[in-house]
C-alpha positions as CSV (number, residue, x, y, z in Angstrom):
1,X,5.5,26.4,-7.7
2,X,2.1,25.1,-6.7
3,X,1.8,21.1,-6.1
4,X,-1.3,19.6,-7.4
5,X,-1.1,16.2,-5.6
6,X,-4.4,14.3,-5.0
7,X,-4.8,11.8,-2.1
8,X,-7.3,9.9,-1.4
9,X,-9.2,10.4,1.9
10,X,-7.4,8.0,4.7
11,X,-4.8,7.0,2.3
12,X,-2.1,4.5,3.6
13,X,0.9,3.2,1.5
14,X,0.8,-0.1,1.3
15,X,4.5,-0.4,1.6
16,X,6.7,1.5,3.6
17,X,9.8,4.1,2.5
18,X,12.0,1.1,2.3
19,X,9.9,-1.5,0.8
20,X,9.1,1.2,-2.3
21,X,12.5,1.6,-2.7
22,X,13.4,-2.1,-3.1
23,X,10.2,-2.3,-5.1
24,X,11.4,0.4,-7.7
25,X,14.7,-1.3,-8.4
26,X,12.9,-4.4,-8.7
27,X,10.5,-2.9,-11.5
28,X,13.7,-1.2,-13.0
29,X,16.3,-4.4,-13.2
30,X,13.0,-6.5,-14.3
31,X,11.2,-4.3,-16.9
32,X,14.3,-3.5,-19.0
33,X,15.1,-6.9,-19.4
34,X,11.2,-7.4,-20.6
35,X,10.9,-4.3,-22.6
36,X,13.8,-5.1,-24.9
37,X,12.9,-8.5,-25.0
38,X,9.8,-7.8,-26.3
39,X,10.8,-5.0,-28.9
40,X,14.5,-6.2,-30.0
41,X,16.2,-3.1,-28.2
42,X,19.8,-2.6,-27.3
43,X,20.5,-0.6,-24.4
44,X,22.8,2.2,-24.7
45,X,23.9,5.6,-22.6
46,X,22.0,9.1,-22.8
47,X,23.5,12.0,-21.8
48,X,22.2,13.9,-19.1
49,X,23.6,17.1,-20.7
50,X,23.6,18.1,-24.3
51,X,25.2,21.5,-26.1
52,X,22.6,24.5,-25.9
53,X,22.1,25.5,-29.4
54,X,22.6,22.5,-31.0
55,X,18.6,21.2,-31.4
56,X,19.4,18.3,-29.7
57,X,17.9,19.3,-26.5
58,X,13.8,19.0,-26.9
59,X,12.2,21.8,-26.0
60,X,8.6,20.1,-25.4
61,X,6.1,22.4,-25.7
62,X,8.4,25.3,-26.5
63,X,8.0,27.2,-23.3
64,X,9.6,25.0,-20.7
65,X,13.2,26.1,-20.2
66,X,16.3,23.8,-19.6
67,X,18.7,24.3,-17.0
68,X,21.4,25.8,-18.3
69,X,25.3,26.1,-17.0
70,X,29.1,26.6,-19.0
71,X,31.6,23.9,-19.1
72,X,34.7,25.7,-17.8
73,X,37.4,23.0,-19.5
74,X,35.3,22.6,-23.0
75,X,36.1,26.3,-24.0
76,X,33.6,27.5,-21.7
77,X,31.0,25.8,-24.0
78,X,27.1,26.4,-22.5
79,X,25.1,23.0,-22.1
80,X,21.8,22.6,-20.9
81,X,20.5,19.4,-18.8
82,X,18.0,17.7,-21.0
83,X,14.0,17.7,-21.1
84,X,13.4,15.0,-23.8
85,X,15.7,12.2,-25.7
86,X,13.2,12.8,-28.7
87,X,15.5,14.0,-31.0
88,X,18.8,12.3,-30.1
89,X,17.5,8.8,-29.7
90,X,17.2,9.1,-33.8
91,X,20.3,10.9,-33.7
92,X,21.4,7.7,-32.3
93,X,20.3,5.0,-34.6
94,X,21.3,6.9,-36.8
95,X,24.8,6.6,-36.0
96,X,24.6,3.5,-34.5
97,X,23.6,2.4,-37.8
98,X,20.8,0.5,-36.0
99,X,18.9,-1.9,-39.3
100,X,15.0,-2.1,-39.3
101,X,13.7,-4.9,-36.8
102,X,15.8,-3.3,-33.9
103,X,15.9,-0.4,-31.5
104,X,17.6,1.0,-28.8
105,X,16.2,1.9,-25.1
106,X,18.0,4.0,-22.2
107,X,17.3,5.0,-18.5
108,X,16.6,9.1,-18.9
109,X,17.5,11.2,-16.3
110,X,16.2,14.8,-16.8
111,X,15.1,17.7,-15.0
112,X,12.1,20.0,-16.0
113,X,11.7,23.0,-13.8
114,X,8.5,24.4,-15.6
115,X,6.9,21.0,-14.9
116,X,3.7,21.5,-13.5
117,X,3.7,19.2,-10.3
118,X,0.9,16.2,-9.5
119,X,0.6,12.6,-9.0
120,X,2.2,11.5,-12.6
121,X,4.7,14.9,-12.9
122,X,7.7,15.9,-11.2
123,X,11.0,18.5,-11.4
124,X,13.4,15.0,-11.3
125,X,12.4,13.1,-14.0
126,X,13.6,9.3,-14.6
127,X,12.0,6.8,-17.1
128,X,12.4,4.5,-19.5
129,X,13.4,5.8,-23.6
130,X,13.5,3.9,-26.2
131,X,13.0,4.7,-30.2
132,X,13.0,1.4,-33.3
133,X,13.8,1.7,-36.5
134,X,11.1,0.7,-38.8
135,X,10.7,0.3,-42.3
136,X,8.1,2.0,-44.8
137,X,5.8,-0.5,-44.9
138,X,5.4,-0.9,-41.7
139,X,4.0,2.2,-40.9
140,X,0.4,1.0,-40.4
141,X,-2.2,0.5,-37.9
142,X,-1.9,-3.4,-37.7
143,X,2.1,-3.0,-37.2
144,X,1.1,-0.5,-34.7
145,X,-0.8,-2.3,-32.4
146,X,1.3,-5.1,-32.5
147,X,4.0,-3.0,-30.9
148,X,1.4,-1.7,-28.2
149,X,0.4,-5.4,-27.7
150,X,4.3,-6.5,-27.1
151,X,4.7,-3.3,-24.7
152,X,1.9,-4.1,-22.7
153,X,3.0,-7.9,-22.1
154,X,6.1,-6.4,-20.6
155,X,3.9,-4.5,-18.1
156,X,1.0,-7.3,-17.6
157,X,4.6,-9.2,-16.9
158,X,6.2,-6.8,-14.5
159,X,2.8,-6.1,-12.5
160,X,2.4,-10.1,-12.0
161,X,6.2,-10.4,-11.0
162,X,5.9,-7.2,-8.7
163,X,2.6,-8.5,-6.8
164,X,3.9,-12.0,-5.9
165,X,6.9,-10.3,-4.6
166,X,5.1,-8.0,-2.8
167,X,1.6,-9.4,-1.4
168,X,0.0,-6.4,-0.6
169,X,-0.1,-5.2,-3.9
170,X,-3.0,-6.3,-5.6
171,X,-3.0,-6.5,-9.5
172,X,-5.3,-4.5,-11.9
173,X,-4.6,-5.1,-15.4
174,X,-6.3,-7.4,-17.7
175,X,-4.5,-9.9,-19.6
176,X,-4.8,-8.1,-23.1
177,X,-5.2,-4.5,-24.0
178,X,-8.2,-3.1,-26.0
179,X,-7.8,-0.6,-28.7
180,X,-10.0,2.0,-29.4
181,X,-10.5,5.2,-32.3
182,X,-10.4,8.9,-30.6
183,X,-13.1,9.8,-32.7
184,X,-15.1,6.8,-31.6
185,X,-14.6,7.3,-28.2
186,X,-16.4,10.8,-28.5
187,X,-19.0,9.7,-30.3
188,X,-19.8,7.0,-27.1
189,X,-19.1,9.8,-24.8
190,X,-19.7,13.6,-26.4
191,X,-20.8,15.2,-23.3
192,X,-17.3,14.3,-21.2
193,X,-14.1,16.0,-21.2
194,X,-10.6,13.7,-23.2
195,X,-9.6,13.1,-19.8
196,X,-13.2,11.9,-18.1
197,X,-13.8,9.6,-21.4
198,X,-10.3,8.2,-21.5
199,X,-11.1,7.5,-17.5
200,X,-14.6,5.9,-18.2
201,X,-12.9,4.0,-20.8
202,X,-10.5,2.5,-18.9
203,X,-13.1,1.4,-15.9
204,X,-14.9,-0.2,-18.8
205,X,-11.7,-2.2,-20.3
206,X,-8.8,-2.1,-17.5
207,X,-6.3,-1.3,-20.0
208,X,-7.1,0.4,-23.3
209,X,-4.5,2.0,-26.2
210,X,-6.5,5.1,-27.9
């Protein structure tokens, strides 16, 4: 499978193997604590397997397939390691009988074979979930960014936190997030690519919610 990692001429880490891995458990402890603060969330367990068949499992795109293997003392049942929590964090509130005004978030643990591989993708994937229940009237673009705005303080938070730790680290992001139409955003840039006027964006603004 063909790796498309990009580095930068003379790049140098600026923390070592050890430091990066103190650094990511940092993040992790720190970030959940923010995240739920933030949004009202309850964490809970995912699975990292799930019954094939079921629908459970998400299947992403449609073409990526999940790792499949039988489970010898549950009748020889096949499961499948997931790809996505998409569909059973609602599956969860659901049964969790989770009201409007609260959520739940877990730590996912999945693997994607079909992933293609760069700086942002890998085979082993591990990242934060997390799915609120919402009521009718709050499906709107003010309610919207809102959420994005409470979000973002958790990671304008967690960035601040990680770079006194860790004085080589300089930090990036503005204090507040800009928002921004798609369809606006090509008419300021029509002859870039998405990706080149999301990038151009994001030079202009430091931090920006499309």
């Amino acid at each position: 499978m063909p790796s498309h990692l990009n580095l930068p001429p003379n790049y140098k880490p600026a923390l070592n193997v050890l430091e990066t891995e103190r650094a990511i458990w940092d993040i992790k402890q720190t970030f959940q604590s923010l995240l739920a603060q933030q949004l009202n969330l309850q964490r809970i367990t995912a699975p990292l397997s799930v019954p094939s068949g079921t629908g459970i499992n998400d299947d992403l795109t449609g073409t990526e397939r999940p790792i499949r293997f039988c489970l010898t003392n549950l009748n020889h049942t096949q499961a499948e390691i997931v790809q996505s929590l998409a569909k059973w964090k609602r599956l969860a509130l659901a049964r969790l009988k989770i009201p409007p005004g609260q959520g739940i978030y877990t730590d996912m643990n999945a693997l994607r074979p079909d992933e293609v591989l760069d700086n942002l993708h890998s085979i082993y994937v591990d990242q934060w979930d997390w799915e609120r229940v919402i009521t009718a009237e709050e499906r709107c673009l003010a309610f919207l960014e809102e959420m994005v705005k409470k979000i973002y303080q958790a990671i304008y938070q967690i960035e601040k936190i990680t770079c006194d730790k860790y004085p080589q680290l300089k930090p990036l992001l503005p204090p507040d997030i800009s928002f921004i139409h798609a369809q606006e955003l090509q008419s300021m840039y029509p002859h870039l690519s998405p990706r080149e006027r999301e990038n151009k964006i994001c030079q202009k603004y430091g931090a920006v919610f499309i």
